[in-house]
Biopython code that builds the backbone (N, CA, C, O; Angstrom):
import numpy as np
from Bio.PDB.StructureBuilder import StructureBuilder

atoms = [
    (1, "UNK", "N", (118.389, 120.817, -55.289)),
    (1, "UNK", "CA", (119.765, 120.987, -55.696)),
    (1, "UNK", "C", (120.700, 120.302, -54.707)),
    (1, "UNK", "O", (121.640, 119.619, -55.114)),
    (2, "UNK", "N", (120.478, 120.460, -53.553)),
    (2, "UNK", "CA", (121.532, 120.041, -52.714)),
    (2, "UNK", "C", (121.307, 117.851, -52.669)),
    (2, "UNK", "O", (122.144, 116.964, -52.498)),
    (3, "UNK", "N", (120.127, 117.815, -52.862)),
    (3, "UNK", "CA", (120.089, 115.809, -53.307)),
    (3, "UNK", "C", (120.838, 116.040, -54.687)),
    (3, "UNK", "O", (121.889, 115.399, -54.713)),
    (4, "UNK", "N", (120.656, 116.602, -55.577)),
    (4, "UNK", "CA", (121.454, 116.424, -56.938)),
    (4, "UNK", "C", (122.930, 116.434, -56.378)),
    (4, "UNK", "O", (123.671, 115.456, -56.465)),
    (5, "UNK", "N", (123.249, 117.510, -55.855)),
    (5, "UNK", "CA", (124.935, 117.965, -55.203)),
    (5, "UNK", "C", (125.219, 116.293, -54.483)),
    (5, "UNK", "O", (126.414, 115.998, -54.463)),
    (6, "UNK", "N", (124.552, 115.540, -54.084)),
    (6, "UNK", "CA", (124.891, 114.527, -52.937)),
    (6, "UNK", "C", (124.773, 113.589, -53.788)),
    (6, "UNK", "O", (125.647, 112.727, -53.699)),
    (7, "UNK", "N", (123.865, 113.419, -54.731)),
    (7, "UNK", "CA", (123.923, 112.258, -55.840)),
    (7, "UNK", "C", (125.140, 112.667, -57.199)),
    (7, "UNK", "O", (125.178, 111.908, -58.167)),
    (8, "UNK", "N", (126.055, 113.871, -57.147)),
    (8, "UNK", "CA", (127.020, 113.477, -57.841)),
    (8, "UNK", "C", (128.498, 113.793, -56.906)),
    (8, "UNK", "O", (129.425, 114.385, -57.459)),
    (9, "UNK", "N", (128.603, 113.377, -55.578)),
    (9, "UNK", "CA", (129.116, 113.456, -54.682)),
    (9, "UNK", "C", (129.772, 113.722, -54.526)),
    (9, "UNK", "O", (130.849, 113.183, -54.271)),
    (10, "UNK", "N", (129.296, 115.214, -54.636)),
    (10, "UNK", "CA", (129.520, 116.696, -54.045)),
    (10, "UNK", "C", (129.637, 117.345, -52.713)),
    (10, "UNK", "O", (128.584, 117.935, -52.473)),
    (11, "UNK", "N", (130.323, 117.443, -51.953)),
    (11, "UNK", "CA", (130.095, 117.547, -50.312)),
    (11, "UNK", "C", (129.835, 119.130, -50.596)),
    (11, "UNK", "O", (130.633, 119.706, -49.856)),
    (12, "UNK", "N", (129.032, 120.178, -51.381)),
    (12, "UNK", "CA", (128.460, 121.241, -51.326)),
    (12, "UNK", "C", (127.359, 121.411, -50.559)),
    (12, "UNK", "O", (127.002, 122.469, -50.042)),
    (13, "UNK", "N", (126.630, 119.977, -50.466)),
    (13, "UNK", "CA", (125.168, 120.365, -50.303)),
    (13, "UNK", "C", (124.506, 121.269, -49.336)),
    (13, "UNK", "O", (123.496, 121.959, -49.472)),
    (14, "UNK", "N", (125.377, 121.098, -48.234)),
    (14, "UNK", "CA", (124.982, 121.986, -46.752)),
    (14, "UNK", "C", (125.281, 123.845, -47.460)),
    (14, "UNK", "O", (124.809, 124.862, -46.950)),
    (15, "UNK", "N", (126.056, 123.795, -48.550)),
    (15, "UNK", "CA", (125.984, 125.351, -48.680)),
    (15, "UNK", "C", (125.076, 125.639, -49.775)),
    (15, "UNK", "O", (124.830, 126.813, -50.055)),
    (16, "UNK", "N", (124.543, 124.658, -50.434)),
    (16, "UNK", "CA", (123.272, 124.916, -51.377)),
    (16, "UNK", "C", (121.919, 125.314, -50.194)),
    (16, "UNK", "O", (121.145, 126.271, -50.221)),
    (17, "UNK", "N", (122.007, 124.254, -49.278)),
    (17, "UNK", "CA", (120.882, 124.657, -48.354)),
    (17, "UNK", "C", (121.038, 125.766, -47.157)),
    (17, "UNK", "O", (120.060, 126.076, -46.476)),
    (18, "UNK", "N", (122.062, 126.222, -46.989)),
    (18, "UNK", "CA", (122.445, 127.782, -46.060)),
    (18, "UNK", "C", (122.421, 128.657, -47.488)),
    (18, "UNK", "O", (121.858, 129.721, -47.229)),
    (19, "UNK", "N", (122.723, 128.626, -48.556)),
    (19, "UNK", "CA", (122.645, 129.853, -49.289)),
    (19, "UNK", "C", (121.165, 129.898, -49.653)),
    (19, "UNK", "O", (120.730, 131.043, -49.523)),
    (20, "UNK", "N", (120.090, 128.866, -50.140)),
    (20, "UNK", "CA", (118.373, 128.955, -49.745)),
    (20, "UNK", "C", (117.700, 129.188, -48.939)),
    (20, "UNK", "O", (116.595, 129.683, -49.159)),
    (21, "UNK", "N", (118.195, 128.876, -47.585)),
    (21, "UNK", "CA", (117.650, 129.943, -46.530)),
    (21, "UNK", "C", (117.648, 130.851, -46.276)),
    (21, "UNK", "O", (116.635, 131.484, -45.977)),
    (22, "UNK", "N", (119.373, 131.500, -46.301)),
    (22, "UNK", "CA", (119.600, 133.050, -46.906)),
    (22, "UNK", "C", (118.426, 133.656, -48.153)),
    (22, "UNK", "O", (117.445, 134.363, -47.925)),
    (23, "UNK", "N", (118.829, 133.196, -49.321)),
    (23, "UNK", "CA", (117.917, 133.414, -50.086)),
    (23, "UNK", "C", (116.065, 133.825, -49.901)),
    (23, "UNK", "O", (115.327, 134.634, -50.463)),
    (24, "UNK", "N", (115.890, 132.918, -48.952)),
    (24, "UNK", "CA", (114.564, 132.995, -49.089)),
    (24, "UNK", "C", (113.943, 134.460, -48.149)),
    (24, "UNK", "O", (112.953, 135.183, -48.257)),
    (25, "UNK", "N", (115.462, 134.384, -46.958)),
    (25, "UNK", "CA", (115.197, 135.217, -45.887)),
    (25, "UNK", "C", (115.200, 136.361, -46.922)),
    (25, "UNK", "O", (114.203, 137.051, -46.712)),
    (26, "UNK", "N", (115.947, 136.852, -47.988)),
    (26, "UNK", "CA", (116.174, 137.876, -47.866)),
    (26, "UNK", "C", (114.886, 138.305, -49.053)),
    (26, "UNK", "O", (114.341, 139.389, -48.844)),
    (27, "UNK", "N", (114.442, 137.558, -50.166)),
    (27, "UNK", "CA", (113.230, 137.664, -50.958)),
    (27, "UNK", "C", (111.448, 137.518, -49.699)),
    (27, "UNK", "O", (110.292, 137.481, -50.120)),
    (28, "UNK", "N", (111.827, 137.479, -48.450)),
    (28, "UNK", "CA", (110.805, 137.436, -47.572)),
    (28, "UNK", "C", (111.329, 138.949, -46.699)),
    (28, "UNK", "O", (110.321, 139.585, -46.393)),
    (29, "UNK", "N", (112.296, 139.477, -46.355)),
    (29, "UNK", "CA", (112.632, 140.774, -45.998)),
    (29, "UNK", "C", (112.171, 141.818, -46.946)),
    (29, "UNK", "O", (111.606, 142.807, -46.480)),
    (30, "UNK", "N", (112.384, 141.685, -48.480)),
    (30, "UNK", "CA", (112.078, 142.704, -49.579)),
    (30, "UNK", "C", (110.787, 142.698, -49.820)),
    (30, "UNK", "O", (110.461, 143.721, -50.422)),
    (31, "UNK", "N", (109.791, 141.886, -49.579)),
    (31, "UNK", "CA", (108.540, 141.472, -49.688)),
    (31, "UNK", "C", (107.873, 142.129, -48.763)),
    (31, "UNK", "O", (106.679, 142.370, -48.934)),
    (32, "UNK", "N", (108.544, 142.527, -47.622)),
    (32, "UNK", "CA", (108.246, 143.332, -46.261)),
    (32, "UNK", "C", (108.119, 144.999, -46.994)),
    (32, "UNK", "O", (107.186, 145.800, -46.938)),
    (33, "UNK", "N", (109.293, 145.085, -47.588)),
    (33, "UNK", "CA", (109.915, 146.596, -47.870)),
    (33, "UNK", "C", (108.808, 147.215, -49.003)),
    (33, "UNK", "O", (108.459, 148.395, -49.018)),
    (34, "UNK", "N", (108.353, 146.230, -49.897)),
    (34, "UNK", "CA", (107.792, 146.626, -50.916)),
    (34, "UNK", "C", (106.348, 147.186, -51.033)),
    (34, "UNK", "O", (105.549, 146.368, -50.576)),
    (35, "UNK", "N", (105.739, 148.346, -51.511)),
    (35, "UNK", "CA", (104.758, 149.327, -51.264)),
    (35, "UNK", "C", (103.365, 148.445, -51.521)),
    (35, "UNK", "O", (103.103, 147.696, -52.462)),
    (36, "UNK", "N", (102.634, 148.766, -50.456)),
    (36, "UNK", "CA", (101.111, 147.592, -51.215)),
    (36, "UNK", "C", (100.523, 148.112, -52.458)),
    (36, "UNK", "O", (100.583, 149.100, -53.191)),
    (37, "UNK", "N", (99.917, 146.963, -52.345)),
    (37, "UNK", "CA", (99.042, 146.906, -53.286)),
    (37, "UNK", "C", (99.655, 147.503, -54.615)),
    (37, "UNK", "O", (98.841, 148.162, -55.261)),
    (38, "UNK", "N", (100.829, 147.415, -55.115)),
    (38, "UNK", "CA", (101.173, 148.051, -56.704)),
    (38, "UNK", "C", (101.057, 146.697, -57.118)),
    (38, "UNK", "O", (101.108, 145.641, -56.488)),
    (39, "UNK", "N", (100.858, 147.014, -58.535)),
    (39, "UNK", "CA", (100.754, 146.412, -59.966)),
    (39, "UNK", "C", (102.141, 145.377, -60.256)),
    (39, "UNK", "O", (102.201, 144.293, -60.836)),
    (40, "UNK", "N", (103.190, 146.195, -59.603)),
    (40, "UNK", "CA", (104.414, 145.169, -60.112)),
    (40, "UNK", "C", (104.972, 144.362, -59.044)),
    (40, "UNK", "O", (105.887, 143.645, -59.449)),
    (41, "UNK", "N", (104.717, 144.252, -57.832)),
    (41, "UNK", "CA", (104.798, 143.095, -56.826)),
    (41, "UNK", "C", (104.560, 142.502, -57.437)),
    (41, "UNK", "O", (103.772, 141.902, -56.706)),
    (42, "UNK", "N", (104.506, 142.015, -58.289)),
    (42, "UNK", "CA", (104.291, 140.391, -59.202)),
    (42, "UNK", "C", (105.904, 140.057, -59.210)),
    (42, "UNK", "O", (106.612, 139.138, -58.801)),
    (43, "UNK", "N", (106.025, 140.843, -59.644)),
    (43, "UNK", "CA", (107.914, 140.629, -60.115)),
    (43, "UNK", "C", (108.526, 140.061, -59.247)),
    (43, "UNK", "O", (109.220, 139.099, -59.575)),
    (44, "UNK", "N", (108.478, 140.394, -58.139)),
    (44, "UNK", "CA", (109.239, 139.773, -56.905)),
    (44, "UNK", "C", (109.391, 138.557, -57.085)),
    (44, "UNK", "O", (110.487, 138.100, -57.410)),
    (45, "UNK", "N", (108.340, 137.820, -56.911)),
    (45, "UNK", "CA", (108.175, 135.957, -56.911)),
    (45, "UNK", "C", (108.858, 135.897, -58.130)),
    (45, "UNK", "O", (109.732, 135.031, -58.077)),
    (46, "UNK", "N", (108.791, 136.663, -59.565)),
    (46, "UNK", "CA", (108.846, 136.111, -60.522)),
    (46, "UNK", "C", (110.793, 135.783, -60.985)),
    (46, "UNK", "O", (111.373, 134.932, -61.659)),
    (47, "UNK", "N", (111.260, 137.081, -60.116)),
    (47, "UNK", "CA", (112.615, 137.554, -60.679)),
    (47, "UNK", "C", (113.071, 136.388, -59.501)),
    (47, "UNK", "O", (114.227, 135.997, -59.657)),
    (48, "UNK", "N", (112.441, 135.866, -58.518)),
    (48, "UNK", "CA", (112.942, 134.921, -57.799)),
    (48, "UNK", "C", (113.021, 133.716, -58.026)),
    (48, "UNK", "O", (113.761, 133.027, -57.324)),
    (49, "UNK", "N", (112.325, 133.189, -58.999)),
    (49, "UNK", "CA", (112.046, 131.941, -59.323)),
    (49, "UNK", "C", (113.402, 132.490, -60.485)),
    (49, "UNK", "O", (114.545, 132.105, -60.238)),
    (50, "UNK", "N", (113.237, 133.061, -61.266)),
    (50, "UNK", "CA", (114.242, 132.985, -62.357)),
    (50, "UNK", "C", (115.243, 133.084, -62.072)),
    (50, "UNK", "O", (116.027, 132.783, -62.972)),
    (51, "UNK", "N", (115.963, 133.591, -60.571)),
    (51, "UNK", "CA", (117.252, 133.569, -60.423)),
    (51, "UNK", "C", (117.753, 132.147, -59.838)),
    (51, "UNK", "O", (118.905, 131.830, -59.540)),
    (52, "UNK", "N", (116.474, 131.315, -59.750)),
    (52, "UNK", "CA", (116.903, 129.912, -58.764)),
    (52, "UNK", "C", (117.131, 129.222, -60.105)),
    (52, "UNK", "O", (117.916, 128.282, -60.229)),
    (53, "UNK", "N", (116.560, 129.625, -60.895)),
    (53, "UNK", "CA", (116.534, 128.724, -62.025)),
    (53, "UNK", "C", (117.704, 128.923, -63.206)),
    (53, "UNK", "O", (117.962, 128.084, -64.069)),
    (54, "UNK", "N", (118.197, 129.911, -63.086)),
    (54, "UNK", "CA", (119.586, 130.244, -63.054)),
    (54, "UNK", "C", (120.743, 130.068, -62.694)),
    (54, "UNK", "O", (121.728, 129.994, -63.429)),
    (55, "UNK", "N", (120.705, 129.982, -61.429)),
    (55, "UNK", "CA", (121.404, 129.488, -60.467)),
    (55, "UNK", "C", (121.910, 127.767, -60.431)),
    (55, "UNK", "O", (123.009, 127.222, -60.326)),
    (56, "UNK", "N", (120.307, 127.194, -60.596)),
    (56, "UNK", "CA", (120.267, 125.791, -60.966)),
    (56, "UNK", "C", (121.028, 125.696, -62.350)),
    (56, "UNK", "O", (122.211, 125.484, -62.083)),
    (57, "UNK", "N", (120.843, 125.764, -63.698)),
    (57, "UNK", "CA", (121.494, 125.891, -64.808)),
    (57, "UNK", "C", (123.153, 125.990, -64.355)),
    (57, "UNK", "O", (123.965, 125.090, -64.138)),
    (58, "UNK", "N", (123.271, 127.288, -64.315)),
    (58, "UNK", "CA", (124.946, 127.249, -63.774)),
    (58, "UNK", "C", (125.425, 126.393, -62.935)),
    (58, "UNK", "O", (126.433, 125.764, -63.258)),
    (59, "UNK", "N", (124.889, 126.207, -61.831)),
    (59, "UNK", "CA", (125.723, 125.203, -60.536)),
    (59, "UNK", "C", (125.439, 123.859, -61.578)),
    (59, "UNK", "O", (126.507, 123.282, -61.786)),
    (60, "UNK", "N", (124.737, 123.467, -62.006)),
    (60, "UNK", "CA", (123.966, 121.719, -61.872)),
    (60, "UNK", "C", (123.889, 121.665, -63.705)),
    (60, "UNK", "O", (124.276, 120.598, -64.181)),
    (61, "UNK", "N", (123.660, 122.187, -64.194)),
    (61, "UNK", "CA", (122.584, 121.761, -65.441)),
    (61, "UNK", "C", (123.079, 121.375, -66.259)),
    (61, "UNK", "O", (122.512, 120.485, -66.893)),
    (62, "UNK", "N", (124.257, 121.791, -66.634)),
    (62, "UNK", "CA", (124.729, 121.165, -67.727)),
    (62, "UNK", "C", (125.569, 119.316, -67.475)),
    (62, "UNK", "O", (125.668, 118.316, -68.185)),
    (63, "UNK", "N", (126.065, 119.749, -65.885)),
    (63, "UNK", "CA", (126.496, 118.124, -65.529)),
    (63, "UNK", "C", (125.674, 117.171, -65.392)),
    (63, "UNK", "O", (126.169, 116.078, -65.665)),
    (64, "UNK", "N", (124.386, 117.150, -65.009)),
    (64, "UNK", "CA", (123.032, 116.707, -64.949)),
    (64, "UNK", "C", (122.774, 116.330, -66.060)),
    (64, "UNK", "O", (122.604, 115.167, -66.425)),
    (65, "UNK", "N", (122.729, 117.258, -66.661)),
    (65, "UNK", "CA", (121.889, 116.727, -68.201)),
    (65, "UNK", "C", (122.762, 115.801, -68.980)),
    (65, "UNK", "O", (122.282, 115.193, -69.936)),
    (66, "UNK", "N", (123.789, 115.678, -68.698)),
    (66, "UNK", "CA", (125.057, 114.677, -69.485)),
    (66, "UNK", "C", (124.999, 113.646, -68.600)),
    (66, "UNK", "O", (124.668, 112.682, -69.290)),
    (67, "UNK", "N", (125.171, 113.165, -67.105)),
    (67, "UNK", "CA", (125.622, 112.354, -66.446)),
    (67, "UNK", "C", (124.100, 111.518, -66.262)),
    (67, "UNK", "O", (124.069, 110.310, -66.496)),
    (68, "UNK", "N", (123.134, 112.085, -65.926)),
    (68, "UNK", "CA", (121.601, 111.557, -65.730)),
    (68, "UNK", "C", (120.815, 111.915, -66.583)),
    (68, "UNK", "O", (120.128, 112.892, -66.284)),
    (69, "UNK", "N", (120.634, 111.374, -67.757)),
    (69, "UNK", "CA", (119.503, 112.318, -68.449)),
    (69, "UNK", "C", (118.302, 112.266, -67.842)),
    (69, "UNK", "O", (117.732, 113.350, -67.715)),
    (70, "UNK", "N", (117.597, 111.015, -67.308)),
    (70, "UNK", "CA", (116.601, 110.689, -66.968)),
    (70, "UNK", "C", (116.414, 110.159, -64.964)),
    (70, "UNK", "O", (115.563, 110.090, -64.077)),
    (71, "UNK", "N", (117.426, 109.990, -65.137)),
    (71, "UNK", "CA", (117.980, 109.570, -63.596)),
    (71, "UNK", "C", (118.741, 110.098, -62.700)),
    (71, "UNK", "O", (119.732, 110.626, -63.205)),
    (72, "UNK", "N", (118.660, 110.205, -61.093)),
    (72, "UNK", "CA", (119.649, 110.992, -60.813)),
    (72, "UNK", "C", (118.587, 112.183, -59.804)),
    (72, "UNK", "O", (119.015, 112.068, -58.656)),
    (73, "UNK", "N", (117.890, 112.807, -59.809)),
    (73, "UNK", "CA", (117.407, 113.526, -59.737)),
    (73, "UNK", "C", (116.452, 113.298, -58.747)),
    (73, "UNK", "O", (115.818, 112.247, -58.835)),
    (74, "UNK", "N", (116.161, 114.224, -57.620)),
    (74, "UNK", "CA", (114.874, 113.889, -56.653)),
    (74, "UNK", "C", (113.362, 113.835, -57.399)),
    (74, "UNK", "O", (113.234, 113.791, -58.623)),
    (75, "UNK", "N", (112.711, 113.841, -56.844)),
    (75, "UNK", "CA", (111.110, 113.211, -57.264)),
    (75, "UNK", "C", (110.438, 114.932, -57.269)),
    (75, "UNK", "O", (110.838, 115.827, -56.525)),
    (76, "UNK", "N", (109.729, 115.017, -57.944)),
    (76, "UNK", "CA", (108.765, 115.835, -58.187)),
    (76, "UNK", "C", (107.563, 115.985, -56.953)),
    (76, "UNK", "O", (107.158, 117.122, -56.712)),
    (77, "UNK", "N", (107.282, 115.403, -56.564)),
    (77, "UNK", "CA", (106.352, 114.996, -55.698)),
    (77, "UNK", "C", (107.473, 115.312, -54.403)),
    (77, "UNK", "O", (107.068, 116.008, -53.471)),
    (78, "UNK", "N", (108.698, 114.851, -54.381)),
    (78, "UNK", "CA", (109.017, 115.593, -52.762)),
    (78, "UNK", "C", (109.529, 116.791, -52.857)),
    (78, "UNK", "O", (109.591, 117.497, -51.850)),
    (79, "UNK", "N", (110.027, 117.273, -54.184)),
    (79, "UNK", "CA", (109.647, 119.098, -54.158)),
    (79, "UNK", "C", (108.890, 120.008, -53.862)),
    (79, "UNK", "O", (109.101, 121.168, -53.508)),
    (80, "UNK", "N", (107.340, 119.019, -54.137)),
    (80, "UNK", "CA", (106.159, 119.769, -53.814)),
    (80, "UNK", "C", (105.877, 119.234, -52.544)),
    (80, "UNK", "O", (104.693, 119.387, -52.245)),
    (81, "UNK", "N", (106.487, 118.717, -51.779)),
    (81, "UNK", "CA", (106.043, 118.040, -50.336)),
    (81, "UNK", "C", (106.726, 119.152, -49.899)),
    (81, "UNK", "O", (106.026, 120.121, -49.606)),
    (82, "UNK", "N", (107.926, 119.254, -49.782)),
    (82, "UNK", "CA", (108.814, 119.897, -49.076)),
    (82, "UNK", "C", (108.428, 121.689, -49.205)),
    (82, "UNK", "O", (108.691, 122.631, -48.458)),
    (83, "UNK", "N", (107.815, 121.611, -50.300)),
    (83, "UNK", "CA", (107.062, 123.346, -51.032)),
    (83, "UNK", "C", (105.831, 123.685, -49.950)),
    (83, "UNK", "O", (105.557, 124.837, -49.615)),
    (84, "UNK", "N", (105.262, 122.715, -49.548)),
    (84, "UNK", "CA", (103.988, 122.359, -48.736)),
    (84, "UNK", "C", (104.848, 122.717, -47.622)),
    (84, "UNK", "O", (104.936, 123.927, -47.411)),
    (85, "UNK", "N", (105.539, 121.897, -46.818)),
    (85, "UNK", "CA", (105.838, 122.243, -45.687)),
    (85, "UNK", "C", (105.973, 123.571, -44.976)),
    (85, "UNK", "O", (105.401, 124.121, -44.034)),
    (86, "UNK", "N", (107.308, 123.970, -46.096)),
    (86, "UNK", "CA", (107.653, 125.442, -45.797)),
    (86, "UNK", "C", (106.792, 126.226, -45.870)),
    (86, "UNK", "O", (106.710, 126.982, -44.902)),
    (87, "UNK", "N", (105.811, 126.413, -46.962)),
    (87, "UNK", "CA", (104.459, 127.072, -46.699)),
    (87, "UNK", "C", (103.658, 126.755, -45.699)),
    (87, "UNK", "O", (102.796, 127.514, -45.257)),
    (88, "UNK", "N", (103.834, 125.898, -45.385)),
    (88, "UNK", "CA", (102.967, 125.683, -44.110)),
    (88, "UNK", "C", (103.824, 126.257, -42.804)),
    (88, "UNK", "O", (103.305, 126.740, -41.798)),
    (89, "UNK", "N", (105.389, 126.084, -43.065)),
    (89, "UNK", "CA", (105.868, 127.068, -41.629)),
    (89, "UNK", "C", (105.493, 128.172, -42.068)),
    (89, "UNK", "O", (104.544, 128.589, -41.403)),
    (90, "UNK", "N", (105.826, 128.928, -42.976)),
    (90, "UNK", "CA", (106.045, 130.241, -43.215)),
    (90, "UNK", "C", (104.531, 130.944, -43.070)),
    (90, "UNK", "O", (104.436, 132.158, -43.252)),
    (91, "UNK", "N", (103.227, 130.060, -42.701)),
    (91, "UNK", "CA", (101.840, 130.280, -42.153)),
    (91, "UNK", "C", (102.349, 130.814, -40.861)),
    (91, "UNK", "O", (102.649, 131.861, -40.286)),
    (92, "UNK", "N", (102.282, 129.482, -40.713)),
    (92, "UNK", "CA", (102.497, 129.381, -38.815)),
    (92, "UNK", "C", (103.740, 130.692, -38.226)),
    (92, "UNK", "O", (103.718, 130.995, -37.033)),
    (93, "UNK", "N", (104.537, 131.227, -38.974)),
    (93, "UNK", "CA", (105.033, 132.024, -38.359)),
    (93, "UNK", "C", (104.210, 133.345, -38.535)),
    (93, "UNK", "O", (104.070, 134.228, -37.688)),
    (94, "UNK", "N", (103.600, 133.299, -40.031)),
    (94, "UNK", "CA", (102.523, 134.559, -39.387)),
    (94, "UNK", "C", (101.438, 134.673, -38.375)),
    (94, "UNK", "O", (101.032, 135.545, -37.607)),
    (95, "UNK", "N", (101.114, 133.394, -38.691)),
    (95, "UNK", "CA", (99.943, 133.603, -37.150)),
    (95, "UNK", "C", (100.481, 133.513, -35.760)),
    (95, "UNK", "O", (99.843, 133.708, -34.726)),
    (96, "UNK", "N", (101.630, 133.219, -35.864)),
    (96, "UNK", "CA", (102.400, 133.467, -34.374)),
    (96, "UNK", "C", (102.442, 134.847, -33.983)),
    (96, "UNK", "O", (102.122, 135.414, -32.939)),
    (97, "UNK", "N", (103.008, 135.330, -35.292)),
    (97, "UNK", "CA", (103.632, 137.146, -35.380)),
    (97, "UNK", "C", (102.181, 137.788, -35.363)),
    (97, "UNK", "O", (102.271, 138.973, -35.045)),
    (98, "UNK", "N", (100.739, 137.352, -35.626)),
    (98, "UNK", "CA", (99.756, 138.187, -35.460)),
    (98, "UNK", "C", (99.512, 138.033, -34.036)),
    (98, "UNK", "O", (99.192, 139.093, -33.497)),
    (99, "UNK", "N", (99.582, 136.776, -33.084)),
    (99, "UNK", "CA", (99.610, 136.755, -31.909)),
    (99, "UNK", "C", (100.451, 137.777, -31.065)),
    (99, "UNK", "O", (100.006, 138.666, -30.340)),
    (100, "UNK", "N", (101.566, 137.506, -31.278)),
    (100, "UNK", "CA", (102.888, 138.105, -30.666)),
    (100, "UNK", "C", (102.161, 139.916, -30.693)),
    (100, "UNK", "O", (101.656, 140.550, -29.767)),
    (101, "UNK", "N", (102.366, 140.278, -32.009)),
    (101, "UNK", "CA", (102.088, 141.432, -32.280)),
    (101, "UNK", "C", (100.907, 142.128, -33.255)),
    (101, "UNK", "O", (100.923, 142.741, -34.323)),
    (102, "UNK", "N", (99.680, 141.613, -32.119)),
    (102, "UNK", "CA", (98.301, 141.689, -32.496)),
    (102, "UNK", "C", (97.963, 143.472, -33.721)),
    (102, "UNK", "O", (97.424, 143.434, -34.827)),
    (103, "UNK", "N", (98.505, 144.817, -32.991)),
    (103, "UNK", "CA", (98.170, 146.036, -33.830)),
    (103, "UNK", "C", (98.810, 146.222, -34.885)),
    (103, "UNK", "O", (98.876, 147.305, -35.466)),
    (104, "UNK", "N", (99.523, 144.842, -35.355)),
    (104, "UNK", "CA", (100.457, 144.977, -36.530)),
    (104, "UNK", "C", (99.355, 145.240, -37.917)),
    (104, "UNK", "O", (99.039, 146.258, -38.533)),
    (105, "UNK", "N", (98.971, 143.807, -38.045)),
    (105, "UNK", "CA", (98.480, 143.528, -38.801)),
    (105, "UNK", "C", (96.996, 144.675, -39.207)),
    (105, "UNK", "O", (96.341, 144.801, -38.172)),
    (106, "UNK", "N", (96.497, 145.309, -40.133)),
    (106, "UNK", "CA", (95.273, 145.931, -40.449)),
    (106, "UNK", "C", (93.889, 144.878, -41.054)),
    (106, "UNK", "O", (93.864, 143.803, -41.652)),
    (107, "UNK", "N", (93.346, 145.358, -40.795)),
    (107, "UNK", "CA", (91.649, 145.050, -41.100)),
    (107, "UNK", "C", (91.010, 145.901, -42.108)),
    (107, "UNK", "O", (90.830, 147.116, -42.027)),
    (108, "UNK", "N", (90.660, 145.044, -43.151)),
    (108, "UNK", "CA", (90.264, 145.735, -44.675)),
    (108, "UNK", "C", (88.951, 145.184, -44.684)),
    (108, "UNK", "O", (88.198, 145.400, -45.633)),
]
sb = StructureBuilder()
sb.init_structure("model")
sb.init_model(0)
sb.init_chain("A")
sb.init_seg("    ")
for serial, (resi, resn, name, xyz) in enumerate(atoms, 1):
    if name == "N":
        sb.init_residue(resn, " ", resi, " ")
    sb.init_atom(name, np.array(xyz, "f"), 0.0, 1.0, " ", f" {name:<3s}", serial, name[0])
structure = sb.get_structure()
């Protein structure tokens, strides 16, 4: 969103990417809060993806789809690069945090 915001030159983009970090912090805080092992922890990821995709629609979608139908738009492939990455920090900060604070974590 925030390359779309910069490709219809939008000086938003820096608050598309502080309100996704927020975002993510706070769907990674509730993820903390939420009871194991139930049946509906599914929802979490799910009601999260649908509110980005929401979000996207309202901010972007309808100007997008008129101004670029086909063009305009970042690559598919560096969504999923950039999807990779962060999963790959968001590893590395758990195995830091199992270091840091070894009796956290349980053994099943």
């Amino acid at each position: 969103m925030a390359r779309n915001a910069r490709v219809a030159g939008e000086r938003s983009a820096w608050r598309i990417w502080l309100f996704s970090v927020i975002a993510t912090a706070a769907l990674i805080a509730v993820g903390f809060l939420l009871p194991e092992r139930r049946s509906l922890n599914y929802l979490g990821p799910v009601i999260g993806a649908w509110g980005m995709r929401l979000w996207y629609r309202k901010a972007q979608g309808q100007f997008f789809g008129q101004q670029f139908p086909e063009a305009g738009r970042a690559s598919w492939w560096r969504a999923i690069g950039i999807s990779l990455l962060v999963m790959l920090g968001l590893l590395l900060l758990l195995v830091i945090s199992a270091f840091i604070y070894p009796g956290t974590i349980e053994q099943t």
